[in-house]
C-alpha positions in Angstrom: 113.7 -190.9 184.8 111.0 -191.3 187.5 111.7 -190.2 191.2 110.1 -193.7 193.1 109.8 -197.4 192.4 108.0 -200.0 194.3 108.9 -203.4 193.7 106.2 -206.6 194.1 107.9 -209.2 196.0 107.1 -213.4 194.9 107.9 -213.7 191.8 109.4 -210.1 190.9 112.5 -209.6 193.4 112.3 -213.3 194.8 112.2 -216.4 193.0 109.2 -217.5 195.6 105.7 -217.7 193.8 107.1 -221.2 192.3 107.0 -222.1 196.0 103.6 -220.5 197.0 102.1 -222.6 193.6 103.9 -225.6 195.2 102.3 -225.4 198.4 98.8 -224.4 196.8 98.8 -227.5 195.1 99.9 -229.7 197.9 97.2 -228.8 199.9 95.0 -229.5 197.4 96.3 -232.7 196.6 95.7 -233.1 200.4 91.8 -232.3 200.2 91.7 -234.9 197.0 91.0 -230.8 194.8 92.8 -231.1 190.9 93.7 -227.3 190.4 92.9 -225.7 186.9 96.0 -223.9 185.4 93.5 -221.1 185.6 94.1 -221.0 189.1 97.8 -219.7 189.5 96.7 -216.1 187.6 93.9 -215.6 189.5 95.6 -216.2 192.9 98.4 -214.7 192.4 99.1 -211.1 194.0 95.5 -211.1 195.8 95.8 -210.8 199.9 92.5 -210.4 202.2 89.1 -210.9 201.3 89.9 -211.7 197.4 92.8 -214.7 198.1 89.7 -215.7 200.1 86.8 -216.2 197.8 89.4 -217.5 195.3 90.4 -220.3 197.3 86.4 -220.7 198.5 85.7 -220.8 194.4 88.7 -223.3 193.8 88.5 -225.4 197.4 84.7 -225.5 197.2 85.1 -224.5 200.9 83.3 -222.3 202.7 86.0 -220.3 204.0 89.1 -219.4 202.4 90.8 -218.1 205.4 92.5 -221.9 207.3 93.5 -222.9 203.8 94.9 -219.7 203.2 96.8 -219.3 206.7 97.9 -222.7 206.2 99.3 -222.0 203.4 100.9 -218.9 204.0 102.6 -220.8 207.5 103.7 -223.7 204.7 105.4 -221.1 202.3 107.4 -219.4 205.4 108.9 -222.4 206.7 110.0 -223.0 203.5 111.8 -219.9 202.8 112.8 -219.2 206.7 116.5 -219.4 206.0 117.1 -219.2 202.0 115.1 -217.2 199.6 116.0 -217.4 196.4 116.8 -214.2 194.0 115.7 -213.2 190.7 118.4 -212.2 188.0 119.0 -208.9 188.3 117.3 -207.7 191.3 120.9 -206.2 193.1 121.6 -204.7 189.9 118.5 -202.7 189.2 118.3 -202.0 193.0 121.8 -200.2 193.2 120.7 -198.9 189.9 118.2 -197.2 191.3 120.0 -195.9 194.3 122.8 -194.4 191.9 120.0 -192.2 190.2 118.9 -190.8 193.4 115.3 -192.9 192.8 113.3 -194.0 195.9 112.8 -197.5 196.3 109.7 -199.2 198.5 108.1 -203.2 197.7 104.9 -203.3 198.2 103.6 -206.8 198.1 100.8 -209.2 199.4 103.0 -210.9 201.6 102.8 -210.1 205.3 105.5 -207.7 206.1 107.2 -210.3 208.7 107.9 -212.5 205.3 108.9 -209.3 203.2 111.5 -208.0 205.7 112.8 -211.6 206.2 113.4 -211.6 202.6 115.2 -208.2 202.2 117.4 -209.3 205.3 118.0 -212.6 203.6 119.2 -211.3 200.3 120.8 -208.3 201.4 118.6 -206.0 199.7 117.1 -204.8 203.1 119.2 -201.4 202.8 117.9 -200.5 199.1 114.3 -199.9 200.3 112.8 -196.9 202.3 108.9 -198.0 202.7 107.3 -201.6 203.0 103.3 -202.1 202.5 101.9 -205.5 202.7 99.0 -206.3 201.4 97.7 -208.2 204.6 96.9 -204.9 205.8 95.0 -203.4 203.3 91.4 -202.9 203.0 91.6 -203.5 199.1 94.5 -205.9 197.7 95.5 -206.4 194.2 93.9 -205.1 191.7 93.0 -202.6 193.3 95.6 -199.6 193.3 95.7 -199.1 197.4 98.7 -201.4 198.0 101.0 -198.9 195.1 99.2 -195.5 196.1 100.1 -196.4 199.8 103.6 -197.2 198.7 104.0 -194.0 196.8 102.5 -191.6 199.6 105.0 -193.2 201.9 107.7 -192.1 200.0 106.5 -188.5 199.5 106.5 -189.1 195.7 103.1 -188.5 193.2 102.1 -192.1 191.7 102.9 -190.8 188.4 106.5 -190.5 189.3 106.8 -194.0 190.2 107.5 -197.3 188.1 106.3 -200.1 189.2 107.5 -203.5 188.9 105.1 -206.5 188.9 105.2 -209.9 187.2 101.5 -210.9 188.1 98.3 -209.9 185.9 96.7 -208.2 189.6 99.6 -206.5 190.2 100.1 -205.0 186.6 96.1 -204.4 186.9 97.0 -202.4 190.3 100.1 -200.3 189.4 98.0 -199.2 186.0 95.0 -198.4 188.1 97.4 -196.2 190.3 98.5 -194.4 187.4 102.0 -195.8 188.0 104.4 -196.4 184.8 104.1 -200.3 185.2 106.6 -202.6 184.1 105.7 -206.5 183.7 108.3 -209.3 183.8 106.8 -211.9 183.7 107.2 -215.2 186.1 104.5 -217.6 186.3 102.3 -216.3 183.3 102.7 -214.6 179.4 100.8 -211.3 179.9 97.4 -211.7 177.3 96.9 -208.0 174.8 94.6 -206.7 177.8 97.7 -206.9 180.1 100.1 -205.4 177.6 98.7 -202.8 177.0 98.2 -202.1 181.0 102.1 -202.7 181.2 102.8 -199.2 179.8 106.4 -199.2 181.1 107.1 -202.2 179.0 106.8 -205.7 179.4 110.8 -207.5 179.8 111.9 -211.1 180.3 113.9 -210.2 182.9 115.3 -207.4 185.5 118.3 -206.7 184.0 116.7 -206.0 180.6 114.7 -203.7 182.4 117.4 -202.0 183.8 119.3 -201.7 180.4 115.9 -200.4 178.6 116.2 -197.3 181.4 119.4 -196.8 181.3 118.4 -195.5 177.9 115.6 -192.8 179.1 
């Protein structure tokens, strides 16, 4: 078994990306914009500059940043009191902290919205380092977010799984040289993904957990 794992956040611990899709479409619906189904995978996981152009390329604005601040103030009134859990994700997390393995989230939300979260579900006391994405120079796909996450634990990227359900974040912990594992939320991973997802791909947390309880 690994030493670390760093956990992505919407969609992976929390059952929230439904709720960021929700919003992205409402506030297109309010700017008279029909979003592809393309749209969802390419979005989700980015932070910064990228979740930027994305929304300039599927707005046809000329800058992302109100629609995505919008946005983002949308999704955390929503989940303000309430955030809804994944299956699994006390059971992997005590887990976890039964084999002695570090545990940090690393996730494009701001970190305000992350450690609401933890404190919301009671999960706050499983995890030792916090990244958001909002503060990195590079988001997802780019590795930054999980090598930040891994140096703030102390342990070598290699030594860390990484748990994603979005095609950038599976793209990110590979590039890392993290063992990646997929579950996937919004979106089937395609072959290219896959193969990336070289801790396996699972439908859910707790199969995950079962599948390394066998390591």
């Amino acid at each position: 078994m690994l030493k670390g794992a760093i956990f992505d956040m919407d969609g992976l611990m929390f059952d929230t990306e439904q709720i960021w899709q929700k919003n992205w479409n409402k506030t297109a619906d309010e700017m008279g914009i029909t979003l592809p189904e393309e749209f969802k995978y390419n979005i989700c996981g980015t932070s910064g500059k990228l979740m930027n152009s994305v929304i300039e390329k599927y707005y046809g604005v000329a800058d992302g940043a109100p629609v995505a601040a919008k946005v983002k103030q949308m999704v955390h009134d929503d989940l303000i009191d309430f955030t809804p859990e994944k299956p699994g994700i006390h059971e992997i997390l005590e887990f976890f902290r039964q084999k002695g393995v570090r545990m940090a989230v690393a996730s494009s939300s701001t970190e305000e919205v992350i450690r609401r979260n933890l404190k919301n579900t009671n999960t706050e006391d499983y995890i030792e380092a916090i990244v958001s994405g909002a503060g990195m120079k590079n988001g997802k796909p780019a590795p930054d977010i999980f090598l930040k996450a891994a140096e703030m634990l102390g342990i070598d990227p290699k030594e860390c799984y990484v748990f994603e359900d979005a095609f950038n974040g599976v793209t990110a912990g590979y590039n890392a040289g993290c063992r990646t594992i997929m579950i996937p939320d919004m979106s089937q991973p395609t072959d290219e993904i896959r193969a990336m997802a070289t801790g396996g791909v699972y439908e859910s947390l707790l199969a995950a957990k079962e599948a390394l309880e066998n390591e």
